[in-house]
C-alpha positions as CSV (number, residue, x, y, z in Angstrom):
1,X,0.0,0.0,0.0
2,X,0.9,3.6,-0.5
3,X,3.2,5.1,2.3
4,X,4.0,2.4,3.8
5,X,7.9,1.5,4.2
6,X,9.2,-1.5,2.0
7,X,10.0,-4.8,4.3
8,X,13.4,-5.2,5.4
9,X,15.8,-7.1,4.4
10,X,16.6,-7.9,8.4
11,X,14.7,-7.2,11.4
12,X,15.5,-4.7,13.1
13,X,17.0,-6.6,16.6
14,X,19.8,-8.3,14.0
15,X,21.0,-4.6,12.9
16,X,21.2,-4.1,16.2
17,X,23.3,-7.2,17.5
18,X,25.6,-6.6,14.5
19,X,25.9,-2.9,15.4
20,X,26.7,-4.1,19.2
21,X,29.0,-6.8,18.2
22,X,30.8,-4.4,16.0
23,X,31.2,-2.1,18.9
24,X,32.9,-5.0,20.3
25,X,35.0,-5.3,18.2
26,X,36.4,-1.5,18.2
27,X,36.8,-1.6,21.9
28,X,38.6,-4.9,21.6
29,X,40.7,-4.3,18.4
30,X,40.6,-0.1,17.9
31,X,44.4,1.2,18.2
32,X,46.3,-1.2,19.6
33,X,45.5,-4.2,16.4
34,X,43.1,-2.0,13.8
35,X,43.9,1.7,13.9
36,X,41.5,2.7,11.0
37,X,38.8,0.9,12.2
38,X,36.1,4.2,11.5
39,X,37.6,4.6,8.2
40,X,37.2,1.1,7.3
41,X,33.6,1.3,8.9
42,X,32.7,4.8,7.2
43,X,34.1,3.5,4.0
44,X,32.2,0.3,4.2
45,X,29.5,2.5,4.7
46,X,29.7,4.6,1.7
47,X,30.6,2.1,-0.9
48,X,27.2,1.9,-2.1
49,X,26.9,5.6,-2.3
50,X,28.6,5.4,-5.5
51,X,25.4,4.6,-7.7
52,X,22.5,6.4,-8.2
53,X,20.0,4.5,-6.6
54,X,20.3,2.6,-3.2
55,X,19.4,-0.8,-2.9
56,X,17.8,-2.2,0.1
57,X,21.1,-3.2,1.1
58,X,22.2,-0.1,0.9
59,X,19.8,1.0,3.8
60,X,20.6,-1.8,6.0
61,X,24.1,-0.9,5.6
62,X,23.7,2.6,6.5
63,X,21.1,1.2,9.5
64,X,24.0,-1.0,10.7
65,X,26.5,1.8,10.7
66,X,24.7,3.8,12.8
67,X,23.4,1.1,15.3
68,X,27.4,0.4,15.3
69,X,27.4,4.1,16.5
70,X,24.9,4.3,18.8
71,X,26.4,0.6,20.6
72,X,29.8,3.1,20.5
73,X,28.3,5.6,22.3
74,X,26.0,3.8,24.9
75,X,28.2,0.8,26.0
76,X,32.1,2.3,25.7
77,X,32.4,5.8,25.5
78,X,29.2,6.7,28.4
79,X,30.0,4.2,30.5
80,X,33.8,3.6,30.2
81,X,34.9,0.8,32.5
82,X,38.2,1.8,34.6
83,X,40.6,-0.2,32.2
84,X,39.2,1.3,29.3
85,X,38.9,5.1,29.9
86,X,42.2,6.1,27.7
87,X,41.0,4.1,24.8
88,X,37.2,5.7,25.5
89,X,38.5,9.5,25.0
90,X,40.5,8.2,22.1
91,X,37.4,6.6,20.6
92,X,35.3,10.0,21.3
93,X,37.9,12.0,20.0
94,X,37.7,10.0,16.5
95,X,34.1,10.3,16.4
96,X,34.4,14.0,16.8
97,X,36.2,13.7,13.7
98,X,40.2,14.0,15.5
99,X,42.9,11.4,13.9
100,X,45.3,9.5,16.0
101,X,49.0,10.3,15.1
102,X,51.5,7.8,13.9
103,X,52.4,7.3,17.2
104,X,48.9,6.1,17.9
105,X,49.2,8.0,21.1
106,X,48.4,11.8,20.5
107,X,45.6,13.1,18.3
108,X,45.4,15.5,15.9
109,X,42.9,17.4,13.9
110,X,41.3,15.5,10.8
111,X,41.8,17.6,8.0
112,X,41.2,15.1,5.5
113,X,36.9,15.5,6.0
């Protein structure tokens, strides 16, 4: 019917696993083992941008990018545990669009956005 949004190609609670499990994955892997891990994700991301129409995969893509995001925010970066809190500002401080140096220590503007 009219208005009415086309079916998904997932529901919506598997987006959401594979967001958290990404999220995971950053807080395990992100510096010390896989430095460009938002690059990778935001390129991932925008690989289907590239044509002129979307495809539904296109849109779950997106939808799982920013449930990856959102698992970011909520379950590393707001509630750091006390382990973690270096790695949490460095993860918050690439989502506000800063790059770690080469050293992987210090961060630096992003001027490549």
């Amino acid at each position: 019917t009219d208005g009415e949004a086309p079916p998904s190609l997932a529901p919506s609670y598997v987006k959401t696993k594979i967001g958290v499990c990404m999220a995971l994955l950053v807080r395990a892997d992100f510096v010390s083992s896989w430095n460009a891990a938002f690059d990778e994700l935001m390129s991932h991301l925008l690989s289907g941008q590239q044509k002129q129409q979307l495809d539904p995969m296109d849109m779950v893509r997106e939808e799982v990018y920013l449930r990856t995001l959102e698992a970011i925010c909520d379950d590393i970066v707001d509630s750091p545990e006390a382990g973690w809190v270096d790695q949490c500002h460095q993860i918050k401080d690439i989502m506000r669009g800063y790059r770690l140096a080469a050293d992987g220590g210090n961060i630096a503007p992003n001027t490549s956005m």
